[in-house]
C-alpha positions in Angstrom: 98.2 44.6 80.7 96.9 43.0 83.8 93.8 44.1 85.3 95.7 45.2 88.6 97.7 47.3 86.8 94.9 49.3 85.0 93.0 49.7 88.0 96.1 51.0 89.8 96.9 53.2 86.8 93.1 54.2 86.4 93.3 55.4 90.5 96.5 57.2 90.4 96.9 59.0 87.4 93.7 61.4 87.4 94.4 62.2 90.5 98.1 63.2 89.3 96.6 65.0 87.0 94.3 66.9 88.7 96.7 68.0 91.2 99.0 69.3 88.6 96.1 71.1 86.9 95.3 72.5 90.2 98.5 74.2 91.6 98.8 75.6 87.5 95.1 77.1 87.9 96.1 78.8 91.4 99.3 79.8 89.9 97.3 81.5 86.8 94.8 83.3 89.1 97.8 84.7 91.5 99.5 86.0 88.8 96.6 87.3 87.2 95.3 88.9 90.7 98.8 90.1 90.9 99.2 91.5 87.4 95.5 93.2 87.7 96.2 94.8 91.0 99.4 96.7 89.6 97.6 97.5 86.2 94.9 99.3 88.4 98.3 100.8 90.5 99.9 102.1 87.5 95.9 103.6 86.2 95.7 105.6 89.7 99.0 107.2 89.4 98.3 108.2 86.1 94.9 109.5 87.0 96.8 111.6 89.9 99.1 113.1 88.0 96.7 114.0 85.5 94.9 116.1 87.7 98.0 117.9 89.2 99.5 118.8 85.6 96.0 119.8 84.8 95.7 122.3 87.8 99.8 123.2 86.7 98.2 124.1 83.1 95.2 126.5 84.4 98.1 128.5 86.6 99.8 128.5 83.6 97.0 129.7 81.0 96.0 132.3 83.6 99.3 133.7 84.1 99.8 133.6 80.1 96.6 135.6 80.1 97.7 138.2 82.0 100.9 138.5 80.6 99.3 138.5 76.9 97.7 141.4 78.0 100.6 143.7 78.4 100.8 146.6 76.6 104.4 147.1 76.1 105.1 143.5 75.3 101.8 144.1 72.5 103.3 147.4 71.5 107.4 145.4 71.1 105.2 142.7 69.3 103.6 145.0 66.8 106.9 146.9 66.1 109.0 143.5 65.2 106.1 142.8 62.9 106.0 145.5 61.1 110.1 145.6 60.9 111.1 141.6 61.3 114.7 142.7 60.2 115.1 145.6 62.8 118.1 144.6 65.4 116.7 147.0 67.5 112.9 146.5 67.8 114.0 142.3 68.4 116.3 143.2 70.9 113.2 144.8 72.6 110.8 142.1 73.0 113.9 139.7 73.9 115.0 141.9 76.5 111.0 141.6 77.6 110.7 138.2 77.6 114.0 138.0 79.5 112.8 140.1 82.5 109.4 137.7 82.1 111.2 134.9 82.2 113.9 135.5 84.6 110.6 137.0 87.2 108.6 134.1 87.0 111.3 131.4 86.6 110.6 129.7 83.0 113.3 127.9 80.7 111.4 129.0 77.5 109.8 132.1 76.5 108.6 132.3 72.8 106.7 134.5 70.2 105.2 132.6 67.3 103.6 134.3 64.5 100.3 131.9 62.8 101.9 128.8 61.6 104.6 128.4 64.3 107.3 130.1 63.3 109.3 131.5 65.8 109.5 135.4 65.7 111.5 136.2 69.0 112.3 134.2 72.5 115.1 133.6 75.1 116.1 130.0 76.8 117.6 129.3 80.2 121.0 128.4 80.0 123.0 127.1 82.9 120.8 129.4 84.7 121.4 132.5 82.1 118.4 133.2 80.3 120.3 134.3 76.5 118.0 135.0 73.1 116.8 131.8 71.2 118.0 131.4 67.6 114.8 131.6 66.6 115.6 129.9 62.9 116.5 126.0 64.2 113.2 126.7 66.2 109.8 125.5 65.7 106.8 125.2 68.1 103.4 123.7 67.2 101.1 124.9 69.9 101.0 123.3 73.7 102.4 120.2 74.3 105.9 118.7 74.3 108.3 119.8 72.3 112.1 119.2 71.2 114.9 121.8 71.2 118.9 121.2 72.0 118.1 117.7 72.7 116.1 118.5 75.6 112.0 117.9 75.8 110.0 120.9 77.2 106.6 121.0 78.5 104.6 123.9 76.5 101.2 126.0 76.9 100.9 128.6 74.9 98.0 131.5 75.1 97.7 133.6 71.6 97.7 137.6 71.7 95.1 139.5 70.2 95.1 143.2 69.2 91.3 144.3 68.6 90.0 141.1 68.4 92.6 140.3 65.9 95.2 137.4 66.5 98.6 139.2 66.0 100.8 135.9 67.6 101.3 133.4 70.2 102.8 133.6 73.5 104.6 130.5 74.5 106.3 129.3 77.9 108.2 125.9 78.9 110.1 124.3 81.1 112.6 121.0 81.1 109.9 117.8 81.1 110.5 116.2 84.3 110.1 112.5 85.1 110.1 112.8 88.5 106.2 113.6 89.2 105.8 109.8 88.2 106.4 107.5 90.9 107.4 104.4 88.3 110.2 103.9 85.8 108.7 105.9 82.9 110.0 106.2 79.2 108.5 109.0 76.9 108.5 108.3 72.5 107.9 110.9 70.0 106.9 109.4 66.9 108.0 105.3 67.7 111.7 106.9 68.9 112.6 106.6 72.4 113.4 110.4 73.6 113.8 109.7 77.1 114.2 107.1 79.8 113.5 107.3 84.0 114.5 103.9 84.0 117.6 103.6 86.6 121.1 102.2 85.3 120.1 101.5 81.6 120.8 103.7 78.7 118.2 104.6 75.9 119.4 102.0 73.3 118.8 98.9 75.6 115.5 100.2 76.6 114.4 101.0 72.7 115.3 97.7 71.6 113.2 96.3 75.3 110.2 98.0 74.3 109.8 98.0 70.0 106.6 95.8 70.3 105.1 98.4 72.8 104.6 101.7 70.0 101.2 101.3 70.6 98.8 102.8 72.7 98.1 99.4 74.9 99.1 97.5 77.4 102.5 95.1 76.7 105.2 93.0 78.6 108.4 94.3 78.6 111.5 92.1 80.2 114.5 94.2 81.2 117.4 92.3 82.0 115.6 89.3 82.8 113.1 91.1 84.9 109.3 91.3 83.5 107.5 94.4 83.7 103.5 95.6 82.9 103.7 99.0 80.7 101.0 100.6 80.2 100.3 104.4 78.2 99.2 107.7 80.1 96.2 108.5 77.7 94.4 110.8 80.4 97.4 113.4 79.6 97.7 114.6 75.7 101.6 115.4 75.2 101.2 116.5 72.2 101.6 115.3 68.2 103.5 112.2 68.0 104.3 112.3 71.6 103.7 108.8 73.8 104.2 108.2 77.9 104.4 104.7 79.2 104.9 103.7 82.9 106.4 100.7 83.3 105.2 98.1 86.8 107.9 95.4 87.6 105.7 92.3 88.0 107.9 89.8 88.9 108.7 91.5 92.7 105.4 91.1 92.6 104.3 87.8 92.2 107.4 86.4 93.4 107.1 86.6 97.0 103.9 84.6 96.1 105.1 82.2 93.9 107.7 81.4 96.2 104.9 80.0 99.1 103.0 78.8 96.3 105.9 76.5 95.4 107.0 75.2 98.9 103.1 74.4 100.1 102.4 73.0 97.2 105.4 70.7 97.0 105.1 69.5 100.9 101.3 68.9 99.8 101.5 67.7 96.5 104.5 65.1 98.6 101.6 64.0 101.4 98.9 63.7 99.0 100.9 61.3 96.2 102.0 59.2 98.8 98.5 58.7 100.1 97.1 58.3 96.4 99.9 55.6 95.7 98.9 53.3 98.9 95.1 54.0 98.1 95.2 52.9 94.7 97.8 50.0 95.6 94.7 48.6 97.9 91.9 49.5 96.0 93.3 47.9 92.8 94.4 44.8 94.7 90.9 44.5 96.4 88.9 44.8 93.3 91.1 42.7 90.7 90.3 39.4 92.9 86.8 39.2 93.3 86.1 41.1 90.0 88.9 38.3 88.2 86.9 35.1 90.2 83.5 36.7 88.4 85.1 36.9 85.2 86.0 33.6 85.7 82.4 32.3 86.8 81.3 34.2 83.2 83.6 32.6 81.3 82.2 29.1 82.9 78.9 30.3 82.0 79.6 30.9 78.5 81.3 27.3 77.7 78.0 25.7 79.2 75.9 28.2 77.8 73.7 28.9 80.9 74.6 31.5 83.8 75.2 29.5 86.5 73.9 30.8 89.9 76.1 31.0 92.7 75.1 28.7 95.3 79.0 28.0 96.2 77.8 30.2 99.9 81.8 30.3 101.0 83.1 31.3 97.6 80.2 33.9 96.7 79.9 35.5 100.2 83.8 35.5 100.4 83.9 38.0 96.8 80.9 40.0 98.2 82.3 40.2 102.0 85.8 41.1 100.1 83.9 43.9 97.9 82.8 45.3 100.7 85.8 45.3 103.3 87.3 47.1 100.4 84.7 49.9 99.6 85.2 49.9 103.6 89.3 50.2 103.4 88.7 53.0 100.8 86.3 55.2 102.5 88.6 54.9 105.2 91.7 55.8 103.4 89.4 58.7 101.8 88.8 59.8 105.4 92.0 60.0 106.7 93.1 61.5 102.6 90.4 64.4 103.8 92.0 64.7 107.4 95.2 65.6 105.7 94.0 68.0 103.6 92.3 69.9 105.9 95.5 69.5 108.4 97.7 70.5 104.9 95.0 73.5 104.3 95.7 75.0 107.6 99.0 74.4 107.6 99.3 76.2 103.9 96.8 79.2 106.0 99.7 79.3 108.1 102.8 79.2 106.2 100.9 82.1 103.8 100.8 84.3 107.3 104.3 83.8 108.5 105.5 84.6 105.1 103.8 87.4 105.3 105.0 88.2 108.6 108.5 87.4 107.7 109.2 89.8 105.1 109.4 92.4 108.7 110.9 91.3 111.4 109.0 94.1 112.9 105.6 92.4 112.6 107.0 88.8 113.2 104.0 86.9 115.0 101.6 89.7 114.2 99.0 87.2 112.6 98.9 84.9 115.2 98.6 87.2 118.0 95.5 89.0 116.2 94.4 85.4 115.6 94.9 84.4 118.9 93.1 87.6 120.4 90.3 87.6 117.7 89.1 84.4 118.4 89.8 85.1 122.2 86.3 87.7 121.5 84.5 85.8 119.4 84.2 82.9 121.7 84.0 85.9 124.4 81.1 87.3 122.8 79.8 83.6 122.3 79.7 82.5 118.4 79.2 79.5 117.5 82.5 76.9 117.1 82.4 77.0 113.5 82.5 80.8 113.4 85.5 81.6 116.3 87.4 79.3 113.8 86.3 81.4 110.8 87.3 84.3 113.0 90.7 82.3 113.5 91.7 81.8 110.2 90.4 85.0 108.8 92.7 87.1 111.2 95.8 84.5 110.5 95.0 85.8 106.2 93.8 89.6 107.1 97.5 91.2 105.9 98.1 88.5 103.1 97.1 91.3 100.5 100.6 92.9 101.4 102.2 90.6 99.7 101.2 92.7 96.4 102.9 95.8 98.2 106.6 96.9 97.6 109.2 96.0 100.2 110.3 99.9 99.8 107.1 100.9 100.9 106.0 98.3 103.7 109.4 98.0 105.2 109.6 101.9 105.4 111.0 102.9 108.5 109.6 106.3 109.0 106.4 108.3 108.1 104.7 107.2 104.7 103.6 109.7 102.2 100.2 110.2 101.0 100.6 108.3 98.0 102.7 105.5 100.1 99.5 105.1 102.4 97.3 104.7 99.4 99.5 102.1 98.3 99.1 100.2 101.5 95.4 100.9 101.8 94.7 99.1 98.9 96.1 95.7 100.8 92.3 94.9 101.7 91.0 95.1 97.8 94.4 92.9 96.7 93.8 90.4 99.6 90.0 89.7 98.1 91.5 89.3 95.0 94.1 86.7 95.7 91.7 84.7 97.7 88.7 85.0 95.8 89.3 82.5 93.4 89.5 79.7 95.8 86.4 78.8 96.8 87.9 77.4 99.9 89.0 81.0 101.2 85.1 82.7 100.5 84.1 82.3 104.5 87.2 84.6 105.2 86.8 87.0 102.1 84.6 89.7 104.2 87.5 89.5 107.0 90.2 90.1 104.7 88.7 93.2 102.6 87.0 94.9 105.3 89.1 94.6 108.5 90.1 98.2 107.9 86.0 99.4 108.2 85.6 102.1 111.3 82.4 102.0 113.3 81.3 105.4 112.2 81.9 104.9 108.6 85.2 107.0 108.5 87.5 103.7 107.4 88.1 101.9 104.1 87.8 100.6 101.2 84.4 100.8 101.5 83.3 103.4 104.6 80.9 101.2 105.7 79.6 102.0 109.2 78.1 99.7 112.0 76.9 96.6 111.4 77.4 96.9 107.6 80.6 95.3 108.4 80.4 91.6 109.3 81.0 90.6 113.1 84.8 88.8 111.8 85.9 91.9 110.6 85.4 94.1 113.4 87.0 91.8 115.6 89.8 91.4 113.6 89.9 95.3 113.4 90.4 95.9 117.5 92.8 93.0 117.5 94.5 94.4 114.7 94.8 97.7 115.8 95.9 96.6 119.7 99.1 94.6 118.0 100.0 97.4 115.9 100.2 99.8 119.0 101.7 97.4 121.4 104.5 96.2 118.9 108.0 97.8 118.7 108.6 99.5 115.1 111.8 101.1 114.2 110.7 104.6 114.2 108.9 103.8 117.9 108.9 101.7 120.7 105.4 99.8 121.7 103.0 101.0 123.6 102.1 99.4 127.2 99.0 97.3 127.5 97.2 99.7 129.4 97.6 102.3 127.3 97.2 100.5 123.8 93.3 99.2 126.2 92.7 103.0 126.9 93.0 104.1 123.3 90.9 101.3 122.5 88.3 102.6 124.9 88.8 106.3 123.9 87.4 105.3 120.0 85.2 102.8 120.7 82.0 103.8 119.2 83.8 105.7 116.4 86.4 103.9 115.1 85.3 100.4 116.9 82.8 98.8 118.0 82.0 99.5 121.4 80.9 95.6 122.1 83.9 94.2 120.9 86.0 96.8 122.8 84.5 96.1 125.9 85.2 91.9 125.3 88.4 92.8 124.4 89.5 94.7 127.5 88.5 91.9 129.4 90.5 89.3 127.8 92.9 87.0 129.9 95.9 88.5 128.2 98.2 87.1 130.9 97.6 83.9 129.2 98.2 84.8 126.2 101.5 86.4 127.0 102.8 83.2 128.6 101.5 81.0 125.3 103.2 83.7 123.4 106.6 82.9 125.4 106.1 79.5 125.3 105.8 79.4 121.2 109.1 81.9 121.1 110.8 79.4 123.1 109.8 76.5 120.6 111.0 78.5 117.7 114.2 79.3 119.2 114.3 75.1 119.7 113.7 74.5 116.4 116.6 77.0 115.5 
């Protein structure tokens, strides 16, 4: 093979390489980011309702307590004991646990004697409560149980009579899936009872889910669609009885994937092209003078002596050449550097307007908050390099909402508490998407703290004052001046004066007062008729 064509080969093909390994690497850590954030999602969820079935389990216990405690029930109790075939005395503690369980609204009311078997109880029936067949009953303490092919939620409280355990009271009600804010599927010993999962029956999502019996984490596709599942252990369900909640990853990390792809391919298109003409020039400029040496060498060896080169036009024309072409390729590395820095903002910018366009809403909110932010940094007088930090931090602030769901984002009215959390953890998953890039570190403090409120009252991290760098409190005022100014469905905008005055009411609370006052004295005008002028270009384009 000629030496030109293993020096071109030698140029181009690492550098192939390493571009290819590159956008893989990035792709990894997204998905990772990605797949972590909505593990941590599903973990909060399961820690919430934890705690709310735990305070529903005390109520219960207390209310079991007291109704343990009743003497006629104890006295019925005693009486079926001591007769277990009397019609008469059963009838009696049904007719109790009837009026018990019609009062306080229960599907299940039981009596268990030691060892769980059933000695009297009525079930809710299409709203009648009717006596249980107590032999095709069995009830193992609290937890869930089976009966008529439904699942019921037990707790259970036992009744003593002189410190003497004479049976178990037991109350349930229907499980219900709809506490859990994610598809959900519930197994009792490796057999799929039950299934939250919308438009699929239980035999498609049993034979989904047989590597996930478990208690860890697994992937599960459903029709083509991948989901994280992952087991509520902070909850015991009782014997044999497993909980998983299941995430769908793809919506997830395919909104990212998506802008991965198409900046990638328009970079990966600029930079190949520059690589091929670079290593066209660089082989072509080195093969000569290197071949004419080799060819001096080769003289040298048939004579036996190394010749020096005294020849001043054809030695000073190889070294001149050398160096015109280390001269060509630091060029050609120049302007290769130029366009990747112009290909790294652009890529800064596509990730913001696909940000912005998943809400027509918010379309243009990242550059107006980068426009504005930099607006007072530059007021406040930081340095070139830092308004530019400032510039590109605000343009990524939101980029983290690319790991929320459209349902909750897009929301046109009033978000719940547990929707707002959901947003308010955009900050955290915008650190974690841009982390791993060392090129994105300067902005990482902009991103994850923009949120911050002067007195300590914001998040993730309630840092007050100062704690919170000088990008992020920009970014914070500019942020929050779009956001009232901006039309929403649910609103119209407010005016700029009023949006200024709100800004002055919290400054020194929930911003900082410095900013605020460079801020208010921005040349918004201008602003306003750059903002015009770029809607008019877009509309061009269109």
């Amino acid at each position: 093979m000629p030496l030109r064509t293993r020096a071109f080969l030698y140029c181009f093909i690492p550098f192939l390489l390493l571009l290819g390994g590159s956008f893989w690497m990035i792709q990894r850590l997204v998905q990772s980011t990605v797949r972590d954030g909505l593990r941590l999602s599903l973990l909060e969820n399961h820690e919430a309702v934890a705690r709310v079935r735990s305070k529903s389990d005390l109520q219960s216990s207390r209310f079991l307590k007291v109704v343990g405690e009743n003497a006629s029930l104890k006295a019925g109790v005693q009486l079926l004991l001591a007769y277990p075939d009397n019609a008469d005395a059963r009838r009696t503690v049904e007719d109790q646990l009837r009026e018990l369980c019609e009062h306080m609204g229960f599907q299940l009311m039981m009596i268990t004697v030691p060892g769980g078997r059933p000695l009297a109880g009525v079930l809710r029936v299409d709203g009648v409560v009717k006596p249980l067949n107590t032999k095709e009953v069995r009830i193992d303490g609290s937890g869930l149980s089976l009966l008529n092919g439904l699942v019921y939620q037990i707790a259970s409280v036992p009744i003593d009579q002189a410190e003497e355990n004479i049976c178990t009271l037991s109350v349930g009600e229907v499980f219900d899936f709809s506490e859990f804010t994610t598809p959900t599927v519930l197994f009792h010993d490796g057999q799929l009872l039950k299934s939250s999962i919308p438009g699929m029956g239980l035999p498609e999502v049993e034979d989904a889910m047989r590597h996930c019996r478990g208690t860890g984490e697994c992937n599960v596709q459903l029709r083509g669609t991948n989901y994280i599942s992952l087991p509520m252990q902070s909850i015991s369900f009782g014997d044999g009885y497993l909980l998983r909640s299941l995430q769908n990853l793809d919506s997830a990390v395919g909104p990212v994937q998506t802008v991965l792809h198409n900046v990638f391919a328009s970079v990966a298109l600029g930079a190949v092209g520059i690589a091929l003409i670079v290593s066209l020039a660089s082989s072509g400029s080195i093969a000569g003078p290197i071949a004419r040496v080799v060819e001096r060498l080769r003289d040298a060896e048939k004579t036996g002596a190394l010749a020096e080169f005294h020849d001043e036009n054809s030695r000073v024309r190889e070294i001149r050449g050398l160096i015109e072409s280390f001269n060509r390729a630091a060029a050609a590395i120049r302007e290769g550097r130029e366009s990747l820095n112009l290909a790294y903002v652009e890529f800064v910018q596509s990730l913001a307007s696909a940000l912005d366009a998943r809400d027509p809403y918010t379309a243009g909110h990242s550059r107006r908050v980068s426009e504005m932010a930099s607006g007072v940094a530059r007021a406040m007088g930081m340095t070139p390099d830092a308004v530019e930090r400032v510039r590109v931090g605000a343009l990524l602030h939101d980029i983290g909402k690319i790991g929320i769901e459209d349902s909750v984002l897009r929301k046109p009215g009033k978000l719940t508490a547990e929707e707002f959390a959901t947003v308010s953890l955009h900050p955290e998953i915008g650190r974690r998407i841009l982390e791993g890039v060392s090129g994105f570190s300067p902005f990482l403090a902009a991103v994850e703290l923009h949120h911050e409120n002067w007195d300590g009252t914001g998040y993730p991290h309630r840092q007050a004052g100062v704690a919170t760098p000088a990008d992020a409190r920009i970014i914070h005022v500019a942020d929050a001046y779009d956001a009232m100014t901006s039309d929403r469905p649910y609103r119209r905008g407010m005016t700029h004066e009023t949006a200024l005055e709100i800004l002055t009411q919290y400054a020194g609370t929930q911003f900082d007062p410095d900013v605020v006052g460079h801020f208010t004295r921005l040349d918004f005008s201008a602003m306003k008729a750059r903002e015009r002028t770029f809607a008019l270009a877009g509309a061009s384009k269109c």
